[in-house]
C-alpha positions, 0 to 999 in steps of 0.5 A: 306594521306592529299591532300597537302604534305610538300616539302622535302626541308628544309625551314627557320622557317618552321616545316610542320608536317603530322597532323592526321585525327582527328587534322585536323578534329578539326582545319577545325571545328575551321576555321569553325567556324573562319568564321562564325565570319568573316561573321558578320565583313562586316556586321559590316563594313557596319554599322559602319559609319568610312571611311576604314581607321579610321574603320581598325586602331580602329580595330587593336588598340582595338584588340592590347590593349585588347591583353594586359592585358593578362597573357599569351601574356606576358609569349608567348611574351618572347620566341619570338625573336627580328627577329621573331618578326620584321617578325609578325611585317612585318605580320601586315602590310599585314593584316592593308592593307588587312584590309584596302583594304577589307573595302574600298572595303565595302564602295565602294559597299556592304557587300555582293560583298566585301565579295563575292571576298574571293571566289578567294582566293584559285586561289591566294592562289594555287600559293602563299602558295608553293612559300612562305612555300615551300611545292609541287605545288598541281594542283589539288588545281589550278583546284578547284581554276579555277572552281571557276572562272565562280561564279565569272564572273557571281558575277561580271555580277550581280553586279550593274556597280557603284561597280565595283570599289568595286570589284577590292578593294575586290580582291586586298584584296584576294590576300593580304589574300593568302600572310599574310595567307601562311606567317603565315603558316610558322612562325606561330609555331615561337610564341603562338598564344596571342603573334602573334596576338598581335605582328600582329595587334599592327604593323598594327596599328602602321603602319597606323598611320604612314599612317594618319600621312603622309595623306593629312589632317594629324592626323586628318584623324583618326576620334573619333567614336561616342557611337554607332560606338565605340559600334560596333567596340568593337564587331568587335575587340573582338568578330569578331577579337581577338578570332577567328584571335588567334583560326585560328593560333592554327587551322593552325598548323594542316592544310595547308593555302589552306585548310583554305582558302576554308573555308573562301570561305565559309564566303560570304555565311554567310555574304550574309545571313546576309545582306539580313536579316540586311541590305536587300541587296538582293535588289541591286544585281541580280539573276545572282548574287547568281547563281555565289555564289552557283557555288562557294559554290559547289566548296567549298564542292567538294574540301572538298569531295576530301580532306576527300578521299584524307586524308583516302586512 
């Protein structure tokens, strides 16, 4: 049996079904591969010379009209009701800010510690996602969450005191994750997967311009990206965004948010990776630095380890 079992209370909108071996097995592979694409988005963001804001609300819009033009958004849109989507609608929000914070969180110090904060998502994560889905409290889930904690210090220990306020950024937006990831757990069987990320991300994008409108500076603060910009930030909509934002709804109808969030655990690595070779990072952070991501990175595979047996016995 799965590690993480499905509460016998019944949940509105929810519909927790014991998925088997090989489903999970295909929707890990596919969160897998989610995050491999998730790590080129810091990599982006570094690149990309927008502020956070204007960075997000590009992001979200590309990501909305491209949605458009298909077929199937359409077809998925009209089996949604108007509650259900007023719920993907307030979905958005989250994700804008989670965005928002994430990004802030890049400019504020670098790809590699931004992305490095999604190692406490699981901690978040352990106490959210029963709250929100109604499934049992696992402390197992907990155990691995705190064992992650001494990468952590140490990630912090090794960063350079003017990105500390970077670090905070990154958290605040770890526990946006665990919050708009357990809320699409549970209404994420509610509507197909072009609807929801349309619906999502269309909000998102309504919402901040709400927020640019209101900012000091009004409308203005959304800034044009110039060609190269506007080039990356393609990439980061469709390539980075659209695909693996809508393959990770359809892997979540066969695994538990807390199982995917360990696997993005995993996207520091690839975006550390990457930012050594793109950016040259490395020569910003500490030895103390990496030590702490392979703590991290060991706790990823132990709780792995544990999942598979779990699932078997």
């Amino acid at each position: 049996m799965p590690v993480c079992r499905a509460s016998n209370r019944a949940q509105p909108g929810l519909r927790y079904t014991e998925p088997s071996v090989s489903a999970e097995r295909k929707a890990l592979l596919q969160i897998h591969f989610c995050v491999v694409l998730w790590g080129f988005t810091a990599i982006l963001g570094k690149l990309i010379s927008l502020d956070a804001l204007d960075l997000v609300w590009w992001r979200m819009l590309i990501v909305a009209l491209a949605v458009l033009v298909f077929p199937g958004f359409w077809r998925q849109l009209r089996t949604i009701s108007g509650r259900q989507m007023a719920i993907f609608a307030g979905i958005g929000v989250v994700v804008a800010l989670h965005w928002l914070s994430f990004y802030g969180a890049i400019k504020l110090s670098n790809a590699s510690v931004a992305a490095t904060c999604m190692a406490v998502g699981p901690i978040f994560m352990a106490f959210v996602e029963p709250w929100i889905t109604g499934r049992s409290f696992d402390r197992r889930e907990l155990l691995f969450g705190l064992l992650a904690l001494p990468g952590v210090v140490l990630v912090v220990g090794g960063t350079p005191s003017g990105m500390r306020l970077g670090i905070v950024a990154g958290i605040v937006s770890v526990l946006l994750v665990a919050v708009f990831g357990s809320l699409n757990k549970r209404y994420v069987e509610q509507g197909g997967a072009l609807a929801v990320t349309g619906l999502e991300l269309g909000a998102g994008a309504a919402f901040l311009t709400l927020v640019a409108v209101i900012w000091p500076g009004g409308a203005a603060v959304i800034e044009m990206p110039d060609s190269r910009d506007m080039t990356l930030l393609l990439v980061l909509a469709l390539g980075c965004t659209l695909f693996p934002y809508a393959l990770s709804l359809i892997a979540l109808r066969h695994i538990n948010a807390y199982s995917a969030q360990l696997a993005v655990s995993l996207e520091p690595v690839y975006a550390i990776l990457l930012a050594m070779l793109l950016l040259g990072e490395q020569r910003e952070l500490t030895f103390s630095f990496y030590l702490g991501v392979t703590i991290i990175l060991l706790v990823v595979f132990g709780h792995a380890l544990t999942t598979r047996r779990g699932s078997v016995s």
